[in-house]
N, C-alpha and C positions, 0 to 999 in steps of 0.2 A: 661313470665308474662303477664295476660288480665287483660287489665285495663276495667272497666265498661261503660265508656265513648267511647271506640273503636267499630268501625262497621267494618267487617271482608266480603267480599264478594270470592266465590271463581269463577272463569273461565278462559275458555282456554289460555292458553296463548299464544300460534300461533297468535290469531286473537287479543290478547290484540297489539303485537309485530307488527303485520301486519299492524293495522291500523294506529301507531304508525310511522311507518316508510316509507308507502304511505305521510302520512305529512310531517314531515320532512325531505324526498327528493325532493318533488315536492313543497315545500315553504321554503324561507327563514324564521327563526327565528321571526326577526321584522316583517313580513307576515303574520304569522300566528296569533299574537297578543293574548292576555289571553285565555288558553286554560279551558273550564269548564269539570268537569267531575260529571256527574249526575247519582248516584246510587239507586235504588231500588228493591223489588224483583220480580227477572226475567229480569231484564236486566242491563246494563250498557253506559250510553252515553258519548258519546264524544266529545267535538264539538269547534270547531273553527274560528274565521273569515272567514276560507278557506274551512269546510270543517268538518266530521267529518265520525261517526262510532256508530252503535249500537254493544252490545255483549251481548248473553245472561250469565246470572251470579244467582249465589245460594247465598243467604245471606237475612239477616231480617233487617228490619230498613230500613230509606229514609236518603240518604247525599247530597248534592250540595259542589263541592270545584271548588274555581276555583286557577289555578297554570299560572306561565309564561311561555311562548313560551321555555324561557332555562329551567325553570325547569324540564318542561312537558319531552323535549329530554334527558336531564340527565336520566328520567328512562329510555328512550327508549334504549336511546346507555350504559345502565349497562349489558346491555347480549349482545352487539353487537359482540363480537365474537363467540358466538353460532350462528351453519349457521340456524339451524332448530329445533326452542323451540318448543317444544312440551308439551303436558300433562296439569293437572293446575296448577294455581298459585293462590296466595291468594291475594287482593290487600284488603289492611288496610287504613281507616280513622280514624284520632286519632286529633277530633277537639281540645280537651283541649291543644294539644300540635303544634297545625296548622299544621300538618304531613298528607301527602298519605306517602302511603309506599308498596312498593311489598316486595318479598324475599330476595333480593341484594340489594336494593336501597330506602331510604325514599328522601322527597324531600318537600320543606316549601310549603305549600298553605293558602289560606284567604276559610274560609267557609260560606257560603252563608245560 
């Protein structure tokens, strides 16, 4: 079911996973501090206290959310035992209901 209010972005997910997890081993949690993730078309940002990631991405519309240091890793570590994601994935904004969400995983955020 699409809600009207959801913005749908597609891209890879290696590099969603990758940048993902460069973070999260190399900072603690409380280090990282409010993780933002800025959407628009042709790319995806990611960014950090510490640190972040561009990724290019397909999808219409402009989002800003920003998520906590746990939440942000909640999505990383939902595929953590897939050694080697591959292909893409769709990552969802669904402000009416404060949600990111990928495939396996949605996770609360505040939208900016």
């Amino acid at each position: 079911m699409s809600n009207a209010g959801e913005l749908h972005f597609t891209l890879d997910r290696a590099k969603f996973f990758e940048i993902g997890r460069v973070l999260q081993r190399n900072w603690r949690t409380v280090d990282l501090g409010p993780v933002t993730f800025n959407a628009q078309p042709g790319k995806l940002t990611i960014m950090t206290s510490r640190g972040g990631g561009e990724i290019p991405c397909d999808g219409t519309g402009q989002v800003a959310a920003e998520l906590s240091a746990s939440q942000f890793r909640r999505l990383i570590t939902s595929r953590f035992r897939e050694r080697a994601p591959s292909g893409l994935m769709k990552l969802t904004f669904r402000p009416e209901f404060g949600e990111v969400a990928i495939d396996v995983a949605g996770v609360k955020a505040r939208f900016l």
